[in-house]
C-alpha positions as CSV (number, residue, x, y, z in Angstrom):
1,X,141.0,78.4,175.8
2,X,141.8,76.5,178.9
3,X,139.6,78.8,181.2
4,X,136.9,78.2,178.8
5,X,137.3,74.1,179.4
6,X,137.6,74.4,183.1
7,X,134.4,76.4,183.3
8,X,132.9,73.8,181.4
9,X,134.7,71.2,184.1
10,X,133.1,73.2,187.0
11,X,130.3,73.3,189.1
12,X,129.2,76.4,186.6
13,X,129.5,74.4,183.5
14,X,126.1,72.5,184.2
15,X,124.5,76.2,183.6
16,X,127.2,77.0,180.9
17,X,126.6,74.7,178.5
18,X,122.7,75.4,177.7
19,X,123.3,79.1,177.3
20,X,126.5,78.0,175.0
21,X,123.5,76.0,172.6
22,X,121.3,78.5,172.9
23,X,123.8,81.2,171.8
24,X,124.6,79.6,168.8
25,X,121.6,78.1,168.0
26,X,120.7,81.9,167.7
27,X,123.7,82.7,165.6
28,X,122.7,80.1,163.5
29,X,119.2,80.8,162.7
30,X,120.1,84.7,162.0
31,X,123.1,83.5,159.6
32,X,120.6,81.8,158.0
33,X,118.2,84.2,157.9
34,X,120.7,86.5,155.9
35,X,121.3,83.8,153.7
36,X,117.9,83.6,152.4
37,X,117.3,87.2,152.2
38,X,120.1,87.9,150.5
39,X,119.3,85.2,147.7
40,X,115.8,86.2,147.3
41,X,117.1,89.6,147.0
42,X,119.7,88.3,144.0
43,X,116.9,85.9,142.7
44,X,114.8,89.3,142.0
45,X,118.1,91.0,140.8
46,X,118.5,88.1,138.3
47,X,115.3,88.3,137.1
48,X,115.1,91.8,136.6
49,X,118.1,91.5,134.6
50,X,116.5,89.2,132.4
51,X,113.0,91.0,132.2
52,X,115.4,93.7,131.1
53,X,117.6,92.6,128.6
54,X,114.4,90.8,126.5
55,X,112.8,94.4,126.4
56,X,116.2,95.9,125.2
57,X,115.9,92.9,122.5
58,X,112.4,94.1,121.9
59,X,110.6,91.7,122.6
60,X,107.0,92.9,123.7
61,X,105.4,92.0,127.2
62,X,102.4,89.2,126.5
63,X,106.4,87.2,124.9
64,X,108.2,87.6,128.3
65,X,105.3,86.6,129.9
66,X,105.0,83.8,127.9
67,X,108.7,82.5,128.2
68,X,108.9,82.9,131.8
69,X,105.7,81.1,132.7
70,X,107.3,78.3,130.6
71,X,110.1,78.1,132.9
72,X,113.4,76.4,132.6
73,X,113.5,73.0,130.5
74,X,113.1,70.1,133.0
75,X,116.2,67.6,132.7
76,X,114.1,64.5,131.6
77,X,113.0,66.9,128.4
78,X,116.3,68.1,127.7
79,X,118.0,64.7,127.7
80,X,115.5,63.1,125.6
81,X,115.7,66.2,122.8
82,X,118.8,65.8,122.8
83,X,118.3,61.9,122.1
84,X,116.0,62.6,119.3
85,X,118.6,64.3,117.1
């Protein structure tokens, strides 16, 4: 750890320091890269599981397709159903 400060201290840390950012800025934008690939890929897994388990309930396709283009219940509807009771 020490060597790594004093080449910072030195003459070479003026030409350290921007391929320090630059290294992880790059580590960075591919961790973050995995991130989202990996949650689209679950996103799909998700979905698939739910696609599958209403066809194992029989339910036939035009109903999926019509429950999942209604989406989740927004929170303003929810809370005022739930006021209406």
């Amino acid at each position: 750890m020490r060597e790594l400060l004093e080449a910072f201290s030195g003459e070479g840390g003026k030409h350290l320091a921007p391929v320090l950012f630059f290294v992880v800025a790059g580590l960075t934008w591919i961790a973050l890269t995995f991130i989202n690939r990996w949650y689209k890929h679950r996103q799909a897994e998700i979905d698939a599981a739910l696609k599958h388990e209403m066809l194992q309930r029989g339910m036939s396709a035009d109903d999926i397709e019509r429950i999942l283009a209604a989406g989740p219940p927004k929170k303003a509807e929810s809370s005022s159903a739930n006021h209406e009771t």
